[in-house]
N, C-alpha and C positions, 0 to 999 in steps of 0.2 A: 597850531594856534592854542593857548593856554585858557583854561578857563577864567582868569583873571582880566586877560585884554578881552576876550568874550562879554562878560558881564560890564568892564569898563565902557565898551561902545554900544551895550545896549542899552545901560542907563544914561549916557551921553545922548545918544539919540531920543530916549523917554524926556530927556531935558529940554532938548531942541525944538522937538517934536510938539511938547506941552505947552514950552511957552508959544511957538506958532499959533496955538489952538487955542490959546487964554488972549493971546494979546490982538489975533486978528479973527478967528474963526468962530470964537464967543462960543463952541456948542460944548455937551459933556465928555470929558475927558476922555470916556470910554468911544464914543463914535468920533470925536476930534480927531485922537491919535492912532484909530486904525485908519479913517481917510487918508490922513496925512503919508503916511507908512505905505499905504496902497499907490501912490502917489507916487511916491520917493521909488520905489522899487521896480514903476513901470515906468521912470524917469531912467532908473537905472539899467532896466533893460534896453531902451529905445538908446542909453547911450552906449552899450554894448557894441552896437553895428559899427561904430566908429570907433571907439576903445574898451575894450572887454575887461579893462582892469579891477574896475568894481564891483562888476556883476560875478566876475572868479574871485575876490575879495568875501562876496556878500554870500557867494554859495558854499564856498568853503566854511565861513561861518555860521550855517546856516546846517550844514552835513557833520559839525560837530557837535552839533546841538541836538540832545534825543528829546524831540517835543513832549515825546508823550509823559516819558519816564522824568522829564522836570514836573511838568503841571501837575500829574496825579500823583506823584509818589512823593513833590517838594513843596510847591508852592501853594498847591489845592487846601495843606492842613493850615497854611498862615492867611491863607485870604476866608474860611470858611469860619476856623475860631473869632477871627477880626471882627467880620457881617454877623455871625451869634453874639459876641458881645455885646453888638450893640441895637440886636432884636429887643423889643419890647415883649418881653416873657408871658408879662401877666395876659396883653392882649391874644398871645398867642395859646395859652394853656384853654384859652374861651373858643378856639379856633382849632381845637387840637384835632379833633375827631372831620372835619373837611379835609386839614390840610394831611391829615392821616392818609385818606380816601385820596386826596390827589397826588401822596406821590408813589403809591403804590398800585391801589388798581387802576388809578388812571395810566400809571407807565405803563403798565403791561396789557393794558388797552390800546393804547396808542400804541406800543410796540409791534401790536399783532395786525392794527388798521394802521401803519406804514409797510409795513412789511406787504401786507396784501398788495395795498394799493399799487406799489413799486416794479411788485413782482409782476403785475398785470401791462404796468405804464411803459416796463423796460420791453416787454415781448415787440410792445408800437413799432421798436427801432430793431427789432430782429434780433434783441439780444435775450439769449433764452436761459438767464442766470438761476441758479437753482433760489429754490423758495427759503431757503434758511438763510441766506445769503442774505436775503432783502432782508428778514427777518433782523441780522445783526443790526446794519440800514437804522431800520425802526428802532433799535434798542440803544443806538448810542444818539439819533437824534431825536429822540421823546424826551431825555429828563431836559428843563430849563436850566439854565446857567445862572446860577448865584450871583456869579461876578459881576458877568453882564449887567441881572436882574438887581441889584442892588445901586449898580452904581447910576443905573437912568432911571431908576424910579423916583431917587430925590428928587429930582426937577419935574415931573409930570405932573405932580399936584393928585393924584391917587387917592380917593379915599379913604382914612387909616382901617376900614374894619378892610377892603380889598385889600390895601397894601399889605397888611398880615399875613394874606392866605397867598399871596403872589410871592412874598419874602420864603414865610413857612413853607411851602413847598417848593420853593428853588432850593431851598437850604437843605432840606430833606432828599427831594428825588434825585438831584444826582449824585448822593453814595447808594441809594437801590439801583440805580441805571446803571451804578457800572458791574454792579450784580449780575442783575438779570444780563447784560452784555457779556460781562466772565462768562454766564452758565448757560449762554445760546452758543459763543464762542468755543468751550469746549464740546458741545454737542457737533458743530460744525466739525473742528479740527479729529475728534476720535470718532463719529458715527453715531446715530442715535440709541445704536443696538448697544453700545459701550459703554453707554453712558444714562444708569437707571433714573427713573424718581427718586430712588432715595439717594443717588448722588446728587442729584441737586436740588433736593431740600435739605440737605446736609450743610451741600455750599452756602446755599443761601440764606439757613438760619445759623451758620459759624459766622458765614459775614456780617448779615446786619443787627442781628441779636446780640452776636461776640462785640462788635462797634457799640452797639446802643451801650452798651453795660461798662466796659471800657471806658468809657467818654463820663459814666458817671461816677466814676472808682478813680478818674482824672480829677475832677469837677469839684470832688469832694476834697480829694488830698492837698489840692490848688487852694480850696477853700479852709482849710485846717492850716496850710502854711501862712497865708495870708492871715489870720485870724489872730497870730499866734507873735505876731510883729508887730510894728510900726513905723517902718522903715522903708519909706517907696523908692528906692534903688533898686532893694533886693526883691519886694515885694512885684516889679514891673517884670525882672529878671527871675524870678519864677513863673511868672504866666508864660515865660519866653522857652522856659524848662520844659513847662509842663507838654507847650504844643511839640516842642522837638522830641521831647522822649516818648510821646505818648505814642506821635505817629511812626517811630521808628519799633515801637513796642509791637504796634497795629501789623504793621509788615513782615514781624518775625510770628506773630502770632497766626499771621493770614487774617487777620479780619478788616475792616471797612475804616481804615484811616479817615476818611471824609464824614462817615455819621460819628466817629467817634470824637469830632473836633466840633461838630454842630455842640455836640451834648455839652460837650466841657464847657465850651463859649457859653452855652446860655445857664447852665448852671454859676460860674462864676461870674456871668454878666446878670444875673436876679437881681431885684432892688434887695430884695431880703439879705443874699449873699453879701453884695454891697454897706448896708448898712452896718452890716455884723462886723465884715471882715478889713473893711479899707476906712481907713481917713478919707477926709473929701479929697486932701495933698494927692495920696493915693490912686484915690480913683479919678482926678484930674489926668496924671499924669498915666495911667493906665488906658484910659483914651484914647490921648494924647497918641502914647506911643503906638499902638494898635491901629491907630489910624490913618498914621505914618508908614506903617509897613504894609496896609491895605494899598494906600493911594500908588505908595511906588513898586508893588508887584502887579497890581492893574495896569499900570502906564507900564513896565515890561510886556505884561502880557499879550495887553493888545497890540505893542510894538512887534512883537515875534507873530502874532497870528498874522499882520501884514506882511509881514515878510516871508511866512509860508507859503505865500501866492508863487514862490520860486520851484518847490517842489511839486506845481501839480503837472501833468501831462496834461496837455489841450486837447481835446479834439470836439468837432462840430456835434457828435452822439453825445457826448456828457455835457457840453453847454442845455442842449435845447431837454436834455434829460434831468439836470438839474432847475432849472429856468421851472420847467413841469411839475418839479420835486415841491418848489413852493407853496403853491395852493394845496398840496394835497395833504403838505403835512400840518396846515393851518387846519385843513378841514378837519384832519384825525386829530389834531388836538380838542378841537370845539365838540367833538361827536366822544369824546373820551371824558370831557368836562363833564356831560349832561348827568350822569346818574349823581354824582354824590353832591353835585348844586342842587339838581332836582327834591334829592333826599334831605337835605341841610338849608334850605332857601327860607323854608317857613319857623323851623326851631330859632333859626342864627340871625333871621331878616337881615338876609344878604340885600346887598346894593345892585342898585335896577341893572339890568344888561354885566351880568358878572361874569357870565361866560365867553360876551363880547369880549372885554377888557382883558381879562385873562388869558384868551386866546393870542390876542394881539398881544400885551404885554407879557408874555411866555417869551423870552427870550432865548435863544440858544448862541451859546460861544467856545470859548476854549477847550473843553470838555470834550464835545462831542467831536470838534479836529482832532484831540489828542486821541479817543479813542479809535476813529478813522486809520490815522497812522498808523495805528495797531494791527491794525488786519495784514493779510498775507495778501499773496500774488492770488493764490488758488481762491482767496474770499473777492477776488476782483479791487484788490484795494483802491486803482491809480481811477476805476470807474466811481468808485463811491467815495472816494476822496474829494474828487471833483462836485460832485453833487453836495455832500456838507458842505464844503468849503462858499459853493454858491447860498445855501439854505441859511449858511451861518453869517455871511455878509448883508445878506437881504434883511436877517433879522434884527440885526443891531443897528446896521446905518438907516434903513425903511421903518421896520418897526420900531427900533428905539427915537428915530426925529419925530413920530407920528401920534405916540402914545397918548403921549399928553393933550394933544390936538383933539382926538377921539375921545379923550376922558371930558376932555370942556366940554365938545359936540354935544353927548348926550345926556350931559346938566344940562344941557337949554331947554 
């Protein structure tokens, strides 16, 4: 199966799929078209028992497809530029030092209260999985989902100084979460004793320092080129330049493809930059097109994460292990939240119940499956596969129809 008819029947179905969800289901594009997809795929299986022609159709395209190595290494640097472009800078540079705090030590807070908690939850069921193991666990389902978080916060009605630090740090933590996931990953795979402190503080300030710095050595050259024209063809098709080569730069460099596409995004999405560099035509159309390649790599994406429900192995210990996974990783996100709201509540006058709202609107999605898939046999992949996979559906279709709901609540 060629990657052309691949891509043809994925966006065929993100078509399908979309308009069902606009013209009858009314809900956000992002929870619409993974129901729908969850739907289509358990229709396809139940039609299995009587023709299997689809279901060996749908997994054969489904086993050509390496989930991880699309989302993190292809699509993650166009949907991340996209969502920066069209952050509000100025709000966020007032927001900087929280949303700092949250997506750094709160990950690796949360990293270490999932990982615990997991490691205690899984012994319940007799399964005596080593401690780093849960560990990875915590490290790929702590950072929030950008995608996710971006695309249901439109419609919740969010307060903007929240909506900042919920954006801001979905946009931030997960290019540190797949860090700190790399550098617990290889502690897993080589041994502790293999693998010193200073190999990964090396990692980990090449990645996100190398990314940060990257992303504004992008930001800027994007911003000189644009500067330097007047011609919004070429000027759209350079932003187009910049995110493809930058991240392809990132990868031969080894460094943070995803922090380094935050940075560019919001450096050439500045009013300032804007002003300078783009006509209104320009920046119309700059948009425009961004917004375009946002919308229809979301509607892929959530189409494939439905259709990942193919690959998981069932059984009764990983439902009722995942189902448990739930609350526990709400609780460690809320109990990760408290120091830097605590510390920033009174400077920033944060908005009442912020840890509430955040808790709940912390979204997790594509990311955290793609990093799942990542794991090996020996890290218990098809166990903790299952458990994302349930943590990550709960969150988008539960807590993304809910947000809003709970955001009205406690205005009254």
């Amino acid at each position: 199966m060629d990657p052309y008819l691949i891509a043809t029947i994925l966006i065929f179905l993100s078509a399908i799929f979309g308009y069902i969800n606009v013209r009858f289901l009314k809900l956000p594009n992002t929870i619409g078209l993974m129901i729908i997809t969850i739907v289509f795929t358990l229709f396809v299986i139940a039609l299995s028992y009587f023709d299997p022609t689809l279901l060996n159709f749908e997994k054969e395209m489904i086993s050509k497809l390496d989930f991880r190595e699309l989302l993190l290494d292809e699509m993650l640097s166009f949907l991340l530029f996209a969502g920066a472009l069209h952050t509000n800078f100025n709000q966020l540079k007032i927001q900087r030092w929280p949303v700092l705090m949250f997506s750094t030590l709160g990950v690796l807070t949360s990293t270490f209260l999932v990982g615990t908690c997991m490691y205690f939850l899984l012994q319940l069921f007799g399964m005596q999985i080593g401690f780093i193991y849960c560990l990875l666990f915590g490290a790929l389902i702590s950072p929030t989902d950008p995608i996710a978080v971006l695309g249901i916060l439109k419609k919740a009605n969010v307060p903007k100084k929240l909506e900042i630090k919920i954006v801001g740090e979905s946009l931030f933590n997960d290019g540190v979460g797949v860090v700190v996931f790399l550098t617990i990953f290889q502690i897993a795979s080589f041994g502790a004793n293999n693998v010193g402190a200073t190999d990964v503080l090396m990692l980990f300030g090449k990645e996100v320092f190398g990314g940060l710095i990257l992303g504004l050595i992008l930001g800027w050259i994007t911003y000189r080129l644009l500067r330097s024209i007047n011609d919004y063809h070429i000027e759209v098709i350079i932003t187009l330049a910049a995110v493809m080569g930058g991240t392809v730069i990132a990868h031969k460099l080894h460094l943070s493809a995803p922090l380094a596409m935050v940075v560019a995004g919001l450096f050439v999405g500045n009013d300032r930059v804007r002003d300078v560099a783009m006509s209104e035509t320009t920046e119309r159309y700059v948009d425009k097109f961004w917004e375009l390649i946002d919308i229809l790599l979301n509607a892929v994406l959530f189409v494939l994460i439905g259709m990942e429900l193919l690959v998981l192995v069932i059984e009764e210990d990983y439902l009722v292990a995942g189902l448990l996974a739930i609350p526990a990783v709400l609780a460690c996100r809320f109990i990760s939240l408290l120091i830097p709201i605590n510390f920033f509540k009174k400077k920033l006058d944060f908005v009442p119940n912020t840890n509430l709202i955040m808790t709940w609107g912390g979204l997790r999605g594509g990311i955290s499956i793609a990093l799942a898939l990542g794991l090996t046999n020996e890290m218990h992949r098809e166990l903790f596969l299952v458990i994302t996979y349930i943590v990550v559906i709960f969150s988008i279709i539960v807590q993304g129809l809910t947000v809003g709901k709970l955001v009205k609540r406690l205005k009254e």
